[in-house]
Residue, then its C-alpha position, 0 to 999 in steps of 0.5 A: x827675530x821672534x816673528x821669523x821662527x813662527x813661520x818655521x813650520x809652516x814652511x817646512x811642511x811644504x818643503x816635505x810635500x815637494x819632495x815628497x812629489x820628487x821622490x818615485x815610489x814614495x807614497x804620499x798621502x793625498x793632500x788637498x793642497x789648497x788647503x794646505x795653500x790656505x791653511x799656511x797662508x792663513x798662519x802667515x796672516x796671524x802671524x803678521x796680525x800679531x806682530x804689526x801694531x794695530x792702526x786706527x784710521x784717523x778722521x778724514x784728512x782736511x782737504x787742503x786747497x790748492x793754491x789758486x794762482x793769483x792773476x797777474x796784473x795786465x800790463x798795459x801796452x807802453x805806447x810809443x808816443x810819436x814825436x810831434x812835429x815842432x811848430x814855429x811861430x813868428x811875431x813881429x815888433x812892428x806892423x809889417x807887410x806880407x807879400x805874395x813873395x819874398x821881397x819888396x818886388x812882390x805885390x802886397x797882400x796884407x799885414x802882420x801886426x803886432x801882438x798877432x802870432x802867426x804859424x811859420x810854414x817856410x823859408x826864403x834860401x837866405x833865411x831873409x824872409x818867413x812863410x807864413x799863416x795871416x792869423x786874421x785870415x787862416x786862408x792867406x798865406x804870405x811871406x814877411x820879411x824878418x827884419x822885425x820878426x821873433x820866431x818861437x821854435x827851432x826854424x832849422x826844421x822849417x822847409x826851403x821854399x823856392x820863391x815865386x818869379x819876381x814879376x816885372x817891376x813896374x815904377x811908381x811915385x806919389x806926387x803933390x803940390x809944394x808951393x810956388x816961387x818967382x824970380x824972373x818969372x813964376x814956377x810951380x814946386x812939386x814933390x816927388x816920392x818914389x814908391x816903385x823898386x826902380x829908380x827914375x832918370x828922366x822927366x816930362x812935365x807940362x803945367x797947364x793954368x786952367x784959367x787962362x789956358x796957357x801951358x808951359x812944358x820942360x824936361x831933362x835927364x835928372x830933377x833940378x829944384x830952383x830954390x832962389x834965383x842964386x841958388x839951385x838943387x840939382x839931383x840926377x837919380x831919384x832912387x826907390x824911396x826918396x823923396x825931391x822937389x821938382x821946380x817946373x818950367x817959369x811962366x811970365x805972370x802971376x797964376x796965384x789963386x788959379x787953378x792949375x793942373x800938373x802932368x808929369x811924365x816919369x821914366x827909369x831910363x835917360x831920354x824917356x826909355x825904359x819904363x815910364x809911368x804918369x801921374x796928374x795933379x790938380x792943385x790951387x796955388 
């Protein structure tokens, strides 16, 4: 409270000067009012000087750095992997045929053996028979059938293939000498095997001795095999894959040790339709 009566005066006398200047008539001594302006705002100063506390400026603030913001990490960007197709492969428990279709009726390409891992592509409608890589040549594909197959993968995800035209089946058989017998006569045994996909009806054979030049001819709807004079075999269908012995037609002599030559004359209709196919053998008995 002290500090404030030391301004009295000084506010005072401007108050009798403004006054002064209100009142008419009044003389007022001429005042260079700046330096009554100086005067009291130089008192004010000292006043102020001798009430606040003097300040020593102290040394030169530490500058304090800023933080600096520390980078963060750089995510890498999470790669969506993409789902690799599943690959099935098949092997086989036996050698097995590849076929340009799937089925026997189809001709053969090459083999799946065992040990070899092969790269499935397809599948037949029925799930019977896979499409497939040959392992031994990268460029063949082929079907096999799965009868033997262990497949490695999930074939639900395999494509349906529609299967090429089954070509016309055409018969075959393999034929060869099965010795000779005699009851009132002589006759020649022959083997037959079915190799094609169609069954045989109907025969024609004609056995001709080189050596002396005779021929004896037979034919009949089914295959008859005369194993003693008692006793014969008679087989009307020769399905694919079977095998039966034919007896051809009696001779009258001996033809031991001649040299004898077999035309045989099979078909897959009664008769001698359908399709035929021919085979000859040479053989000594």
């Amino acid at each position: 409270m002290r500090s404030d009566r030391r301004f009295l005066p000084a506010i005072s006398l401007i108050m009798v000067i403004v006054l002064a200047c209100n009142f008419p008539g009044v003389a007022v001594p001429t005042t260079d009012t700046n330096s009554v302006y100086t005067a009291v705002a130089q008192t004010v100063a000292a006043s102020v000087s001798q009430t606040l506390p003097s300040f020593t400026p102290s040394a030169s603030p530490t500058a304090i750095p800023l933080d600096t913001p520390t980078p963060s990490a750089t995510s890498s960007p999470i790669l969506e992997q993409t789902a690799t197709p599943s690959i099935v492969t098949l092997s086989v428990s036996v050698n097995t045929n590849c076929r340009v279709g799937p089925g026997r009726a189809y001709d053969l390409i090459a083999g799946l053996l065992v040990g070899e891992v092969a790269e499935v592509y397809g599948k037949n409608p029925a799930g019977t028979y896979w499409y497939i890589r040959l392992p031994s040549k990268p460029n063949t594909f082929c079907w096999v059938t799965g009868e033997y197959a262990t497949l490695s993968g999930d074939p639900s995800i395999l494509p349906v293939f529609t299967p090429p035209p089954t070509p016309t089946p055409s018969p075959d058989f393999e034929l060869s000498y099965a010795g000779m017998d005699n009851c009132t006569g002589w006759w020649v045994e022959l083997r037959i095997k079915n190799i094609g996909p169609l069954a045989f009806r109907f025969y024609s054979l004609t056995i001709k001795d080189t050596k002396t030049g005779i021929s004896q001819t037979a034919s009949a709807n089914g295959f008859t095999d005369m194993q003693s004079c008692l006793s014969s075999t008679f087989t009307p269908i020769i399905e694919p894959g079977d095998t039966v012995i034919l007896s051809g037609p009696l001779f009258s002599y001996d033809f031991d040790n001649h040299k004898m030559r077999a035309n045989l004359m099979l078909c897959t209709e009664p008769g001698g339709s359908g399709s035929c196919v021919t085979r000859t053998l040479e053989f000594k008995p």
